[in-house]
C-alpha positions as CSV (number, residue, x, y, z in Angstrom):
1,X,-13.4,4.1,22.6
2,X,-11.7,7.0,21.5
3,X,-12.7,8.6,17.5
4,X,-9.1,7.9,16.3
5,X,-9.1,4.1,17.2
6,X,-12.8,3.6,16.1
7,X,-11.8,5.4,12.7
8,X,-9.1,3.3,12.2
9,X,-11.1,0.4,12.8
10,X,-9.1,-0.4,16.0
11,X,-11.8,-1.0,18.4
12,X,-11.0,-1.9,21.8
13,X,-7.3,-2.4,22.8
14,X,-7.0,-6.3,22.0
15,X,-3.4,-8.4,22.6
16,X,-2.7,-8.8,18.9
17,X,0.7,-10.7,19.8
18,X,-1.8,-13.1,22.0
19,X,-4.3,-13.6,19.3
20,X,-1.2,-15.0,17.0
21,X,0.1,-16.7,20.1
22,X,-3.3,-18.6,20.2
23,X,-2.5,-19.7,16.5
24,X,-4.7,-16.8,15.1
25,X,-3.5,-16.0,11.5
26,X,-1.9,-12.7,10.7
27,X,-2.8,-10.7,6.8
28,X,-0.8,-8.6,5.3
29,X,-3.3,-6.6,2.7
30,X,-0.4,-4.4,1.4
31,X,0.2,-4.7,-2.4
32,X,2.4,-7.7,-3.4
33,X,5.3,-5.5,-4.3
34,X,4.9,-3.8,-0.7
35,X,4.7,-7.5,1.1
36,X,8.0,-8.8,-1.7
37,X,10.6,-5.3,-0.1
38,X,9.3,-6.8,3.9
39,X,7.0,-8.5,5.4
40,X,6.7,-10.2,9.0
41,X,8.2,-13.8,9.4
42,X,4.7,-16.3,8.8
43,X,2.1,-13.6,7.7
44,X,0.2,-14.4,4.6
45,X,-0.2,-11.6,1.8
46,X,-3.7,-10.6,0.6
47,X,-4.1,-7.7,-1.3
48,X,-6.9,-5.5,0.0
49,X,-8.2,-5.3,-3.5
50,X,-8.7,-9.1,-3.5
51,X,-9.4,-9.1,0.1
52,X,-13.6,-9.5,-0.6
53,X,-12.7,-12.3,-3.3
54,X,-10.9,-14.0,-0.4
55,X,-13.7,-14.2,2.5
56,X,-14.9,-17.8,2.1
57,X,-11.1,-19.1,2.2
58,X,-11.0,-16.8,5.3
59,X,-13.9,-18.3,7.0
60,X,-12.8,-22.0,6.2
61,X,-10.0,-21.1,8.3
62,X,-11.9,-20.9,11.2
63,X,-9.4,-18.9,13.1
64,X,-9.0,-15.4,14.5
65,X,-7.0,-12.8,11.7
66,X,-4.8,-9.9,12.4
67,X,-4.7,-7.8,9.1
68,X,-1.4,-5.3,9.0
69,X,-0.5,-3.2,6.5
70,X,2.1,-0.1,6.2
71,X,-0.1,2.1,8.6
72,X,-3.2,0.9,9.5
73,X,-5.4,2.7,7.6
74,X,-6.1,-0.5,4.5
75,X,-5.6,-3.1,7.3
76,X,-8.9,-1.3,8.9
77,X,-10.7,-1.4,6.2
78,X,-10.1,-5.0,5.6
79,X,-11.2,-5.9,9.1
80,X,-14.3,-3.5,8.4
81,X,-15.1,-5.6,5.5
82,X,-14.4,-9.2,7.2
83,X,-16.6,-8.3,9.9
84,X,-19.6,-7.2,7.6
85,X,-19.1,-10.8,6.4
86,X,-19.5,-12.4,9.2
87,X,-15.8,-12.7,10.5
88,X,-16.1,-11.2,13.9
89,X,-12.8,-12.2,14.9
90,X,-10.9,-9.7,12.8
91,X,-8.7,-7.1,14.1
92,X,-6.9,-4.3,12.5
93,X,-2.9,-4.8,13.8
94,X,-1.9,-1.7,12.3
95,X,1.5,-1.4,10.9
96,X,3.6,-4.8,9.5
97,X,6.6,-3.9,11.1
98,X,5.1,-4.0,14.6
99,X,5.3,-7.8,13.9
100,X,8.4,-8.1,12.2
């Protein structure tokens, strides 16, 4: 796996568009005011700040997450901190507008 995609929490090259597909749930954790200006069609917006405060209604869920953001970087550390609590079915999607 190459150092950029490992430090932005990439991982390997997954089909994001095939996890959604599959009914997987896709997070945007951009501020609300950054979700309110665009967001894409069906994603769900949680804050990274409130993202830890979020993880049991994440689990309950019970499905794979995509977590966007403007450029990857918070939607990285989101997945970092879903999959250090036990969701191991979280991938960073990178930018929003990728799914718009």
């Amino acid at each position: 796996m190459s150092f950029l995609r490992k430090l932005l929490g990439l991982g390997p090259k997954v089909d994001h568009f095939e996890i959604l597909r599959n009914g997987g749930i896709l997070i945007d954790v951009r501020t609300p005011g950054e979700f309110n200006q665009g967001h894409a069609k069906g994603s769900k917006n949680i804050p990274l700040d409130k993202i830890q405060g979020k993880i049991k209604k994440i689990k309950e869920l019970n499905k794979p997450v995509v977590l966007c953001c403007r450029s990857g970087m918070r939607s990285g550390q989101a997945t970092a901190i879903l999959k250090r609590n036990g969701i191991q079915e979280a991938y960073n999607g990178g930018p929003w507008n990728r799914f718009a």
